[in-house]
VOSE-266190 format. One record per residue (C-alpha): x, y, z. Coordinates in pm, 1 decimal. Layout:
N
<pt><east>X</east><north>Y</north><up>Z</up></pt>
...
//
This chain:
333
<pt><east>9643.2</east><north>6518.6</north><up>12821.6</up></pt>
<pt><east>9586.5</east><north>6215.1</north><up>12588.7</up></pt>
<pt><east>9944.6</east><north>6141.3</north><up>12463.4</up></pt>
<pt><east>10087.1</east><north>6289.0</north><up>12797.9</up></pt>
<pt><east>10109.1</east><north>6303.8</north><up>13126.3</up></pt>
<pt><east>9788.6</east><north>6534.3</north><up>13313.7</up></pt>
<pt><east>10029.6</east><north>6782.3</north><up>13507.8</up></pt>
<pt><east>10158.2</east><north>6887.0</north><up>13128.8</up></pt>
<pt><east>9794.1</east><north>6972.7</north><up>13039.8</up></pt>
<pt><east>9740.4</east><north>7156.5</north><up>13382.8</up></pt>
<pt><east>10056.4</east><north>7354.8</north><up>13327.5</up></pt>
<pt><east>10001.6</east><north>7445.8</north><up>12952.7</up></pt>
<pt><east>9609.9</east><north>7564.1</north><up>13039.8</up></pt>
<pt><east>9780.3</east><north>7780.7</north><up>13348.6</up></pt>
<pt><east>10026.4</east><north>7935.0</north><up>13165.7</up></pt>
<pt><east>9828.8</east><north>8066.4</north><up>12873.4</up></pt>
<pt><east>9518.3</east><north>8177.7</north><up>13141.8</up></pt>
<pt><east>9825.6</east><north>8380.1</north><up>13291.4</up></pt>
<pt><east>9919.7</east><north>8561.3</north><up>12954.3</up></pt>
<pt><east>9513.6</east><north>8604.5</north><up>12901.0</up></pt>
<pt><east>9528.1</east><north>8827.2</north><up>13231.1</up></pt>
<pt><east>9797.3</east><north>9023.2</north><up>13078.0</up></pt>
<pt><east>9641.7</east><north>9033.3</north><up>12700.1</up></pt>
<pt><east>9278.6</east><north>9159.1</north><up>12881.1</up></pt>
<pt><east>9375.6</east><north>9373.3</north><up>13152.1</up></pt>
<pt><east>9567.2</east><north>9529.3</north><up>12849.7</up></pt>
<pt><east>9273.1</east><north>9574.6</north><up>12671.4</up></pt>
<pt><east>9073.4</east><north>9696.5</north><up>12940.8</up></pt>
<pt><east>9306.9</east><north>9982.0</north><up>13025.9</up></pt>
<pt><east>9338.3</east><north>10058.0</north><up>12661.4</up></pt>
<pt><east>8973.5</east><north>10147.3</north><up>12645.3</up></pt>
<pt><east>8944.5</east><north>10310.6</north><up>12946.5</up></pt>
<pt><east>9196.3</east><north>10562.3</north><up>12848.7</up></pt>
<pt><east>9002.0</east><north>10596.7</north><up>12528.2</up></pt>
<pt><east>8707.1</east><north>10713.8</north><up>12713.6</up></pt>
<pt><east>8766.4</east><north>10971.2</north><up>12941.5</up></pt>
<pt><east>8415.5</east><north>10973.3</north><up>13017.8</up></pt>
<pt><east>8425.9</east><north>10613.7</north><up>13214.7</up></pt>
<pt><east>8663.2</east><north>10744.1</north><up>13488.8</up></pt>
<pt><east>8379.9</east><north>11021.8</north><up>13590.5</up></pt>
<pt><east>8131.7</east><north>10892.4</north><up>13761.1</up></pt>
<pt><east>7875.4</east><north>11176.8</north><up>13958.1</up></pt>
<pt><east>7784.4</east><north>11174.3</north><up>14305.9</up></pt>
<pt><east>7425.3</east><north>11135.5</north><up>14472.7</up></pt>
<pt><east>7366.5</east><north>11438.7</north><up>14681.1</up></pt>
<pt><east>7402.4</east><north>11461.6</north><up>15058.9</up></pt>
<pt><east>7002.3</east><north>11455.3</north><up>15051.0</up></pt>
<pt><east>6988.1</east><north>11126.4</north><up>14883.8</up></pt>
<pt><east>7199.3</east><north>10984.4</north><up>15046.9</up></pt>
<pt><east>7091.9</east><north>11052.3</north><up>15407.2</up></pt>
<pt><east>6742.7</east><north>10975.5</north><up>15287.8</up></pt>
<pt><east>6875.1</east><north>10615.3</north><up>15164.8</up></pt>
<pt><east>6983.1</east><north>10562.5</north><up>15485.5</up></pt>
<pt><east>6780.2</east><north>10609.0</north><up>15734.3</up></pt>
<pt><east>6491.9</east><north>10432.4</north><up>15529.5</up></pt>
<pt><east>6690.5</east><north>10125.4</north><up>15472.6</up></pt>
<pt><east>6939.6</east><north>10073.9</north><up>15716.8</up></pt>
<pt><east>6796.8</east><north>9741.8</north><up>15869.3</up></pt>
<pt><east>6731.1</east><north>9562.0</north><up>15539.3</up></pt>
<pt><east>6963.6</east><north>9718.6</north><up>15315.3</up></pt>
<pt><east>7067.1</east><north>9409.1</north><up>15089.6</up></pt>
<pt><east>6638.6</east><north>9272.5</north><up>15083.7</up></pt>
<pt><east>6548.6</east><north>9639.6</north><up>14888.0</up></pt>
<pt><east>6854.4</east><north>9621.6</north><up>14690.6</up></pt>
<pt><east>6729.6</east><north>9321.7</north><up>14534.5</up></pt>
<pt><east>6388.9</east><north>9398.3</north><up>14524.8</up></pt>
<pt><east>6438.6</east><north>9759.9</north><up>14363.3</up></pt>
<pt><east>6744.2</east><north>9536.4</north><up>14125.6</up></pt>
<pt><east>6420.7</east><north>9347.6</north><up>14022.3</up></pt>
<pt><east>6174.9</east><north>9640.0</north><up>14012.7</up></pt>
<pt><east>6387.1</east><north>9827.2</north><up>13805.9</up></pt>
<pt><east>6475.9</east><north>9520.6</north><up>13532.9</up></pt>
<pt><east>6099.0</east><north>9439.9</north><up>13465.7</up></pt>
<pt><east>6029.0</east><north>9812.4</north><up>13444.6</up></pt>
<pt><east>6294.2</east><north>9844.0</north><up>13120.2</up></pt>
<pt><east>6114.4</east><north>9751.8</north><up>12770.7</up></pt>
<pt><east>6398.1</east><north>9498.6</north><up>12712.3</up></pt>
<pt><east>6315.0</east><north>9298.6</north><up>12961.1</up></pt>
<pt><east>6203.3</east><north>8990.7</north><up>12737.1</up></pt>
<pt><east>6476.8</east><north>8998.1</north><up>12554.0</up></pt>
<pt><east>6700.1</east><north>9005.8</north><up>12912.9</up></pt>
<pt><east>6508.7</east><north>8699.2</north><up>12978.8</up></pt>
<pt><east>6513.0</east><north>8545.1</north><up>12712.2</up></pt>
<pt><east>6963.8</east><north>8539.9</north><up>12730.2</up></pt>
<pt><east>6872.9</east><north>8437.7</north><up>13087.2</up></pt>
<pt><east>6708.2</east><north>8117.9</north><up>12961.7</up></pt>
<pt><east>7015.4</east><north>8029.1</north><up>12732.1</up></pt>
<pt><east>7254.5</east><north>7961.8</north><up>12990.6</up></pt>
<pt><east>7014.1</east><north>7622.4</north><up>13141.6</up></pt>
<pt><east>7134.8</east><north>7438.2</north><up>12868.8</up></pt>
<pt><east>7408.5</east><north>7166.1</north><up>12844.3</up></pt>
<pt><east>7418.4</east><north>7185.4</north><up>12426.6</up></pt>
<pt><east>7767.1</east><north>7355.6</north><up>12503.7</up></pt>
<pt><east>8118.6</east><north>7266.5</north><up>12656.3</up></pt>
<pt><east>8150.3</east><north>7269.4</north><up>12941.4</up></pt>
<pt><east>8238.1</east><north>7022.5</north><up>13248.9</up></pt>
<pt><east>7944.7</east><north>6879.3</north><up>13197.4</up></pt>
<pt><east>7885.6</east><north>6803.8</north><up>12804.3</up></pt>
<pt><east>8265.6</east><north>6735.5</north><up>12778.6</up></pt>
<pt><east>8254.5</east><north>6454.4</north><up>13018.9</up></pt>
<pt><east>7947.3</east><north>6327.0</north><up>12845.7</up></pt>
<pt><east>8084.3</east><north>6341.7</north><up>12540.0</up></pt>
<pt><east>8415.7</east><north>6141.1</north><up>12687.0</up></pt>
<pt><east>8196.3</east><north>5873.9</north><up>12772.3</up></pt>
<pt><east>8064.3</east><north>5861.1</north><up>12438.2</up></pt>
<pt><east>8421.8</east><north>5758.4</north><up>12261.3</up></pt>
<pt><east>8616.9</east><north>6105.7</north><up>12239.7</up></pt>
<pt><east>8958.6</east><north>6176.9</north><up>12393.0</up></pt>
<pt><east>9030.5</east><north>6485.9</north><up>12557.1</up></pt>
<pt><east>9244.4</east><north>6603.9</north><up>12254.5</up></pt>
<pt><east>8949.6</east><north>6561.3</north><up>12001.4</up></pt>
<pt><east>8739.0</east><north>6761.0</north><up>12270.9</up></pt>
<pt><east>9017.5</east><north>7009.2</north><up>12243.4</up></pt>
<pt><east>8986.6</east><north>7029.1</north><up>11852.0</up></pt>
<pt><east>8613.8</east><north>7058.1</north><up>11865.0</up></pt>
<pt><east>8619.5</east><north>7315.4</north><up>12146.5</up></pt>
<pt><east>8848.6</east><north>7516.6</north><up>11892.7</up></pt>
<pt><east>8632.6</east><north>7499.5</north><up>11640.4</up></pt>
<pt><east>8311.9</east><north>7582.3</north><up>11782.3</up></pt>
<pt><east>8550.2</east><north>7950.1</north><up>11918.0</up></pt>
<pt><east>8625.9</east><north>7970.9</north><up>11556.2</up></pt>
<pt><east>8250.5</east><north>7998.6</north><up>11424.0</up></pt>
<pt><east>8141.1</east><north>8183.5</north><up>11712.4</up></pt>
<pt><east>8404.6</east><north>8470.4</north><up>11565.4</up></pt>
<pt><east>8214.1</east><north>8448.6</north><up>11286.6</up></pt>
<pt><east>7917.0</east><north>8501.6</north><up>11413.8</up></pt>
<pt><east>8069.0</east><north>8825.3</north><up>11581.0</up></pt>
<pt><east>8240.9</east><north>8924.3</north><up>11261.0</up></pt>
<pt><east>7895.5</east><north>8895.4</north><up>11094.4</up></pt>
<pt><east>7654.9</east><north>9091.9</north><up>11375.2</up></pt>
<pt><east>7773.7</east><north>9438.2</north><up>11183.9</up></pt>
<pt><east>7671.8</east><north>9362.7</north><up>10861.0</up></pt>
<pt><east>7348.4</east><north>9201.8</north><up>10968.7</up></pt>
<pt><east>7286.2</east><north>9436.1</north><up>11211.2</up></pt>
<pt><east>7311.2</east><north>9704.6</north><up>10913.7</up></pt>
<pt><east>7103.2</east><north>9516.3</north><up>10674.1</up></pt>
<pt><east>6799.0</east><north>9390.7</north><up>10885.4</up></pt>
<pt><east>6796.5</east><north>9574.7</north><up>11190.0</up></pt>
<pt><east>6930.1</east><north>9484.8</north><up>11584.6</up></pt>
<pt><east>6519.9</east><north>9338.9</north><up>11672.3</up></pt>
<pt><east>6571.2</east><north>9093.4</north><up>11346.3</up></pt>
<pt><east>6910.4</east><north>8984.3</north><up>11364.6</up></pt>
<pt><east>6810.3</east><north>8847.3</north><up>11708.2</up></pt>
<pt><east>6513.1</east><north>8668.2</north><up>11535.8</up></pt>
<pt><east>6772.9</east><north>8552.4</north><up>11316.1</up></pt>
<pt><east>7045.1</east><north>8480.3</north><up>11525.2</up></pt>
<pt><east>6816.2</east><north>8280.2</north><up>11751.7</up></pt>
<pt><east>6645.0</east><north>8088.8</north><up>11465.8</up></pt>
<pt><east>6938.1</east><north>7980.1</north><up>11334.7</up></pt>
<pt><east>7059.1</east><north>7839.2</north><up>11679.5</up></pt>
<pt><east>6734.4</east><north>7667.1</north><up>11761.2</up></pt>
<pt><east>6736.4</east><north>7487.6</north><up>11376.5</up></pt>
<pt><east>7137.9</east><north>7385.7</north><up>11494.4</up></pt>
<pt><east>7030.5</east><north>7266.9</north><up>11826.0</up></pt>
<pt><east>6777.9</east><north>7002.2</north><up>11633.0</up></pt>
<pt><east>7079.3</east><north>6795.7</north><up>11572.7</up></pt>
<pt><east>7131.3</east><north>6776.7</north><up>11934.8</up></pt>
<pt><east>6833.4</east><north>6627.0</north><up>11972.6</up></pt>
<pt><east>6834.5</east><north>6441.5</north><up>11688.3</up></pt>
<pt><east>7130.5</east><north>6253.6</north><up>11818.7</up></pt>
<pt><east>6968.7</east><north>6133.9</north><up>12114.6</up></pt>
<pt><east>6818.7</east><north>5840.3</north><up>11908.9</up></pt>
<pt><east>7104.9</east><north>5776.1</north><up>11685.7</up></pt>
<pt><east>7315.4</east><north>5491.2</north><up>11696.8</up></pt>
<pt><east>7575.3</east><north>5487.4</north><up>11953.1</up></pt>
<pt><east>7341.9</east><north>5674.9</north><up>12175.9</up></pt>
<pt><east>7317.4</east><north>5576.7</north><up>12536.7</up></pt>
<pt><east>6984.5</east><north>5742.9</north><up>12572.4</up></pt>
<pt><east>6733.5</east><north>5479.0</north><up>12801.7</up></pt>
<pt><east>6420.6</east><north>5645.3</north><up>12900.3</up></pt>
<pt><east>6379.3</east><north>5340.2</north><up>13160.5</up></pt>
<pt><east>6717.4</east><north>5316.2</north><up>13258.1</up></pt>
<pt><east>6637.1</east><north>5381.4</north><up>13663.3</up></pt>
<pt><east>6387.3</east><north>5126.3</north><up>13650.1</up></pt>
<pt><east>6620.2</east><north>4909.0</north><up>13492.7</up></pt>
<pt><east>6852.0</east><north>5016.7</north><up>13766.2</up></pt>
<pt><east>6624.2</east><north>5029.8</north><up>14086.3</up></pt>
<pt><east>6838.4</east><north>4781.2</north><up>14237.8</up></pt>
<pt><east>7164.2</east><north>4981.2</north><up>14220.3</up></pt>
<pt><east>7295.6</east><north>5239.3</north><up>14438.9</up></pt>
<pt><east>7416.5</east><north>5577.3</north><up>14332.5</up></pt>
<pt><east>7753.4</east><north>5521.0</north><up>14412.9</up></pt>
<pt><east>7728.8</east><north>5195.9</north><up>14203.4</up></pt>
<pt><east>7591.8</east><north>5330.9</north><up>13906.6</up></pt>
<pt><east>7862.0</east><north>5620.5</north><up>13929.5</up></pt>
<pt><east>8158.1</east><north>5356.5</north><up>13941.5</up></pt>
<pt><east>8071.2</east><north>5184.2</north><up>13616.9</up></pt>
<pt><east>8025.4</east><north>5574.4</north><up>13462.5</up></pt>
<pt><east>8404.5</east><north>5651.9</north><up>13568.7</up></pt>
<pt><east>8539.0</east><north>5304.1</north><up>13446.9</up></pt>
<pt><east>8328.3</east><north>5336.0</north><up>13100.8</up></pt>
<pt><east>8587.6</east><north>5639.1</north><up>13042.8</up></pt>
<pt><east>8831.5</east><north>5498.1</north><up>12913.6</up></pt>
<pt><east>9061.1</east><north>5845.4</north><up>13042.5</up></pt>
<pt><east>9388.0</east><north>5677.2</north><up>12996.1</up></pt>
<pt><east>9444.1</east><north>5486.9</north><up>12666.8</up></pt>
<pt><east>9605.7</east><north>5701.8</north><up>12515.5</up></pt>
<pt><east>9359.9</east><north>5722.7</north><up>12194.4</up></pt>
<pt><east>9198.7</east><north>5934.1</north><up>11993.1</up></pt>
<pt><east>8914.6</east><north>5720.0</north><up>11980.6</up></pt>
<pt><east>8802.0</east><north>5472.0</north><up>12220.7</up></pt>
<pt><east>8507.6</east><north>5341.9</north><up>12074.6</up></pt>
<pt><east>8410.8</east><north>5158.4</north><up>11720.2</up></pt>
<pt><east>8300.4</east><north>5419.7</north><up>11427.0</up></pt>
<pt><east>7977.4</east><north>5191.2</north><up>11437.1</up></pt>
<pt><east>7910.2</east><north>5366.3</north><up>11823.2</up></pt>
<pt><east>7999.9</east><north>5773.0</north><up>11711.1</up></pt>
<pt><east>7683.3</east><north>5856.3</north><up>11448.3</up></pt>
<pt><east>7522.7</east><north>5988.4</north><up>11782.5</up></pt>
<pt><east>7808.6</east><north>6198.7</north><up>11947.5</up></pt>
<pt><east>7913.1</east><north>6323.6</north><up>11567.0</up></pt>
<pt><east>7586.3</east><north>6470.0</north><up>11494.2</up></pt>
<pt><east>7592.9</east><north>6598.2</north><up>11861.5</up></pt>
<pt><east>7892.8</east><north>6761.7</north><up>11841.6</up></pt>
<pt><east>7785.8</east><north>6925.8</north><up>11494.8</up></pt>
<pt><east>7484.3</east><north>7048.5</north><up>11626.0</up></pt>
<pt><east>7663.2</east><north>7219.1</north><up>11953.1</up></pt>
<pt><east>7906.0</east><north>7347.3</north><up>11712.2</up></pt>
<pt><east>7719.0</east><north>7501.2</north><up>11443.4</up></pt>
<pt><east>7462.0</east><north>7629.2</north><up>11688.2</up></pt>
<pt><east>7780.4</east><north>7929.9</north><up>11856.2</up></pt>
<pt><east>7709.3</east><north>8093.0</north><up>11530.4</up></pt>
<pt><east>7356.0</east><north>8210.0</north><up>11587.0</up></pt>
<pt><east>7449.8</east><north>8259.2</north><up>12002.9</up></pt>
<pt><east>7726.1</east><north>8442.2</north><up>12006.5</up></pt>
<pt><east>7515.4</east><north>8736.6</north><up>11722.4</up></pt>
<pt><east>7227.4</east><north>8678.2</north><up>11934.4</up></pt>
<pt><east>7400.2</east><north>8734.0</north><up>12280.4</up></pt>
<pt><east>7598.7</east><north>9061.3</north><up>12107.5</up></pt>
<pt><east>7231.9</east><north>9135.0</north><up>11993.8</up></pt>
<pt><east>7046.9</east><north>9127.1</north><up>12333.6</up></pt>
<pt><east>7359.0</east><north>9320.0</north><up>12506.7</up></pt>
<pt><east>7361.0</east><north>9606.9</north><up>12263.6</up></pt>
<pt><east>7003.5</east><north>9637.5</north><up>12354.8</up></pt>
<pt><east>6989.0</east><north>9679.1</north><up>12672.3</up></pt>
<pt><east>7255.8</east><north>9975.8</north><up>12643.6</up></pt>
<pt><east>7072.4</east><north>10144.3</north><up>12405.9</up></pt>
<pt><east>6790.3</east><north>10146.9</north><up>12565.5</up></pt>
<pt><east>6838.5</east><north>10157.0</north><up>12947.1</up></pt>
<pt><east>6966.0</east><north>10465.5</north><up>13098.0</up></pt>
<pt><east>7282.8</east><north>10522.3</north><up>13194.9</up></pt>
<pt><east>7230.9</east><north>10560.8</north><up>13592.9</up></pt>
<pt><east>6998.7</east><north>10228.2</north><up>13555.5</up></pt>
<pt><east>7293.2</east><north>10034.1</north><up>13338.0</up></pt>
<pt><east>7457.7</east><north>9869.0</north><up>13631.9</up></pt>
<pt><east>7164.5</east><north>9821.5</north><up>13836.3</up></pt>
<pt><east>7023.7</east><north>9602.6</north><up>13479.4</up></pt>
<pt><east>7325.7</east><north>9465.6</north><up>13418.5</up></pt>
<pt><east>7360.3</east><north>9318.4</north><up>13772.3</up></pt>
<pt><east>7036.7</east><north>9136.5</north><up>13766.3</up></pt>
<pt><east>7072.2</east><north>9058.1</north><up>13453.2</up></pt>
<pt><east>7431.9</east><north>8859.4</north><up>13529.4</up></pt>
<pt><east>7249.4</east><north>8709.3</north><up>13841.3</up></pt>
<pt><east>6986.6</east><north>8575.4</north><up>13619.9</up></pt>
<pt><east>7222.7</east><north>8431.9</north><up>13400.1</up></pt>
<pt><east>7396.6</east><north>8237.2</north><up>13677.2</up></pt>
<pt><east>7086.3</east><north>8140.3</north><up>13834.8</up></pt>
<pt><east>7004.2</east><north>7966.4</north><up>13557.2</up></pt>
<pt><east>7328.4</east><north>7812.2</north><up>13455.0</up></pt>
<pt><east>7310.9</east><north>7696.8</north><up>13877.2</up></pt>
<pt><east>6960.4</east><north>7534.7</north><up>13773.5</up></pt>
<pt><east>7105.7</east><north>7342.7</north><up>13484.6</up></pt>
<pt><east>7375.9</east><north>7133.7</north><up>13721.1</up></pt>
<pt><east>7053.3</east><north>7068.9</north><up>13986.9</up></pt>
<pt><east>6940.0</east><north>6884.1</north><up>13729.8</up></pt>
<pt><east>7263.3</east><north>6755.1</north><up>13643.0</up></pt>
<pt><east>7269.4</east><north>6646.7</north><up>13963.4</up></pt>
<pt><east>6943.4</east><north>6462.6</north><up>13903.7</up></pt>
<pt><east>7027.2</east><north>6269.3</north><up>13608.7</up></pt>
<pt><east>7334.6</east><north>6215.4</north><up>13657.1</up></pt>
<pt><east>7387.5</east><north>5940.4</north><up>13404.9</up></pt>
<pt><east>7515.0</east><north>5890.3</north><up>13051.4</up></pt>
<pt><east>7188.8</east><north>5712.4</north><up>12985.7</up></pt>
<pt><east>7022.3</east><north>6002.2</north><up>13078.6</up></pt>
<pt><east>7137.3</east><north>6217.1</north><up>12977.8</up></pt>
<pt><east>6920.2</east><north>6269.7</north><up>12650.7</up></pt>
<pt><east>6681.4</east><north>6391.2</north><up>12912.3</up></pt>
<pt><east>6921.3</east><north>6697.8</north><up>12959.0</up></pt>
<pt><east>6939.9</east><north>6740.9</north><up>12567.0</up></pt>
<pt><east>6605.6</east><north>6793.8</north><up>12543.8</up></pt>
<pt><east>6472.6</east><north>6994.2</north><up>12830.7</up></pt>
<pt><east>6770.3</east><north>7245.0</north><up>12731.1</up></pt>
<pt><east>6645.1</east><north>7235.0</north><up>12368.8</up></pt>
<pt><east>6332.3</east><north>7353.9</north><up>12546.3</up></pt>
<pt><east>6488.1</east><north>7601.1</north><up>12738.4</up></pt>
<pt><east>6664.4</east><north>7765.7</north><up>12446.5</up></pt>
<pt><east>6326.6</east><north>7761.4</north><up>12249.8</up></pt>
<pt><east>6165.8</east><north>7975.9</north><up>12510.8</up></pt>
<pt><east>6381.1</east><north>8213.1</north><up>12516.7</up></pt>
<pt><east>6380.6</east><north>8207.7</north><up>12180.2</up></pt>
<pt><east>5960.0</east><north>8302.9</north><up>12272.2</up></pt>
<pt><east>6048.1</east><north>8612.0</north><up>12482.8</up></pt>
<pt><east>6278.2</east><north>8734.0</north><up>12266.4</up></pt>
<pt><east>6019.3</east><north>8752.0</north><up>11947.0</up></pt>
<pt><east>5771.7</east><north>8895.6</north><up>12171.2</up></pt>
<pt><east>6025.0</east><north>9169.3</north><up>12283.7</up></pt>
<pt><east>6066.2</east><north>9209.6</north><up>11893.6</up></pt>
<pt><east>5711.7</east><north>9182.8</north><up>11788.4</up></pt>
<pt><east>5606.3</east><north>9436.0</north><up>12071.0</up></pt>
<pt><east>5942.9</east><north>9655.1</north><up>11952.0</up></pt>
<pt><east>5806.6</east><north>9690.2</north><up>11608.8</up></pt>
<pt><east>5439.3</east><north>9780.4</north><up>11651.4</up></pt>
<pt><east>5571.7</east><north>10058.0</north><up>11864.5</up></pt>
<pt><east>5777.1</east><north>10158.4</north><up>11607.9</up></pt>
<pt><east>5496.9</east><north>10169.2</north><up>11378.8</up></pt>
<pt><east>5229.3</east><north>10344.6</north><up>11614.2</up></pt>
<pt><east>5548.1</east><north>10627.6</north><up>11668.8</up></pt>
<pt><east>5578.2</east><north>10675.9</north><up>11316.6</up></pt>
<pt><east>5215.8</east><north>10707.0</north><up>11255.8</up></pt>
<pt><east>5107.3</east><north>11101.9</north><up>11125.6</up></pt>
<pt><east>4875.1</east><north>11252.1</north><up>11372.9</up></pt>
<pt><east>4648.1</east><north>11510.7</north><up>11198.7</up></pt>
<pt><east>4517.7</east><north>11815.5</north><up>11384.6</up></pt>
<pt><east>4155.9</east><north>11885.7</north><up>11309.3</up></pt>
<pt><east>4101.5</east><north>12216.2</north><up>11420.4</up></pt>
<pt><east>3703.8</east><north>12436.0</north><up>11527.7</up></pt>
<pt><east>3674.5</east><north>12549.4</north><up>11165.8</up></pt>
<pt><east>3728.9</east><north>12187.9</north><up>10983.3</up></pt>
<pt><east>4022.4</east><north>12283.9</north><up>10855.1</up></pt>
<pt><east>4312.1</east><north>12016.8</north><up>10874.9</up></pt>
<pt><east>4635.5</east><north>12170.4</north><up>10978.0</up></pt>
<pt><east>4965.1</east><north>11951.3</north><up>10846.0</up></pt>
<pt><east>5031.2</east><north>11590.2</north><up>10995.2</up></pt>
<pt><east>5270.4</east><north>11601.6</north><up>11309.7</up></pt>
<pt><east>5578.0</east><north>11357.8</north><up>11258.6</up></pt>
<pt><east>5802.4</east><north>11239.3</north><up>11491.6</up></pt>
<pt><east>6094.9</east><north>11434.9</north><up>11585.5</up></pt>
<pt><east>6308.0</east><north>11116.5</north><up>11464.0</up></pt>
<pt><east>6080.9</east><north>11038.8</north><up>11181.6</up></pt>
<pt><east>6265.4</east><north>11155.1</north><up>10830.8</up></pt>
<pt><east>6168.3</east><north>11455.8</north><up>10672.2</up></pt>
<pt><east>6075.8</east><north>11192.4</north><up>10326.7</up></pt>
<pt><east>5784.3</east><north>11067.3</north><up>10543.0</up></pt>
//
């Protein structure tokens, strides 16, 4: 789209979604061939299901989502559900939103390309490394890790919003008070720059900020991509089967409620100049669900530990009788 004309960029990105389709559906039917086990799936009974209906006939969709909800908060991984939830209001990724910003801040569209690319590339990385960290420390502390290492990345991001180049004003509307929206929206689409035909459009002296931005967002799909893997493989192992779709429903509902939440506010601060407001209420997003997720693993482990505790039997006569283990405690305990 840089060195060409925009219908060449819109017919490249449709073609290759097209042989994606293909590539996935593939996939998809691969596995589910592999499994004969998906293609069953068992029937309520007549009961049930006359039961079901007669109950909730009137407000059928209004239970739904209240037993959806009832039935997520009831799970013991329901921290750690929220906590993924809270990583999608964030704008320290690409998207429509951060790649436009990050136009305005010097970059062509092919340089956007490159570091979209890249930041794919490291979060395969991070997925080629979840097994062997998952192995050596555990699926509660990989999270921990896989999180950590995200929120130190996403420091950068914020880190950028006062270096040079930045457009960051804190009093930029009451600079502004004077200018309409539409106004102040016209001299964001002519700052640009969309068709020069560059790589860069601004000075080197103006990209510290964006640079550091961009390494940040980058480095940071390490850590997100283990920790997402992380929080997923949780919730299959320990929800029941029956309860998976019902979880993973709300779960994807949360999600996009809170992705919706992060163009509202988008939609508030609209502005390049403010939009070092959106870098750092998403840094605080991400660092609260980093919160719920230790407290999922803190409150993980000291269950752990009361489970494998030895309970001795004292019986009338004194007489200890051997320490009960758990069934899945090893017989070296």
């Amino acid at each position: 789209m840089t060195f060409s004309e925009h219908y060449v960029g819109t017919i490249v990105v449709s073609v290759w979604n097209v042989c994606s389709m293909i590539i996935e559906y593939a996939i998809l039917m691969k596995n589910y061939r592999r499994v004969p086990r998906l293609s069953f799936k068992p029937l309520p009974s007549p009961s049930e299901k006359v039961k079901k209906y007669l109950s909730r006939k009137l407000f059928k969709s209004c239970f739904a989502i209240h037993d959806g909800w009832k039935t997520y908060f009831r799970t013991r991984v329901w921290p750690a559900g929220v906590g993924l939830a809270f990583l999608y209001m964030t704008v320290l990724a690409f998207g429509g939103v951060t790649n436009t910003y990050i136009r305005t801040q010097g970059l062509s569209e092919s340089v956007i390309s490159v570091m979209i690319a890249l930041g794919a590339a490291v979060g395969i990385a991070g997925t080629f490394a979840f097994p062997t960290m998952w192995a050596k420390f555990g699926l509660e502390r990989t999270g921990l890790l896989a999180l950590g290492a995200q929120l130190i990345c996403l420091m950068f991001c914020v880190l950028s919003v006062w270096l040079p180049g930045s457009p960051f004003d804190p009093y930029f509307y009451s600079k502004s008070s004077n200018e309409t929206v539409l106004q102040r929206a016209e001299g964001n689409r002519n700052a640009t720059g969309i068709d020069e035909k560059k790589w860069f459009t601004k000075s080197s002296d103006e990209l510290p900020s964006v640079v550091v931005f961009l390494f940040g967002m980058i480095a940071a799909r390490f850590g997100l991509w283990m920790a997402d893997l992380t929080i997923t493989q949780l919730i299959q192992e320990n929800v029941p089967e029956k309860e998976r779709g019902i979880i993973g429903g709300v779960q994807s509902s949360f999600n996009r409620f809170m992705d919706m939440l992060k163009f509202v506010l988008v939609i508030c601060l609209p502005n390049p100049q403010t939009f070092g407001f959106l870098v750092i209420t998403s840094f605080a997003f991400v660092a609260t669900g980093h919160i719920f997720y230790a407290y999922f693993a803190v409150r993980s482990g000291r269950q752990a530990r009361l489970r494998s505790v030895p309970v001795v039997v004292v019986t009338r006569d004194n007489q200890q009788s051997p320490p009960l283990l758990p069934k899945s405690a090893p017989q070296s305990a």
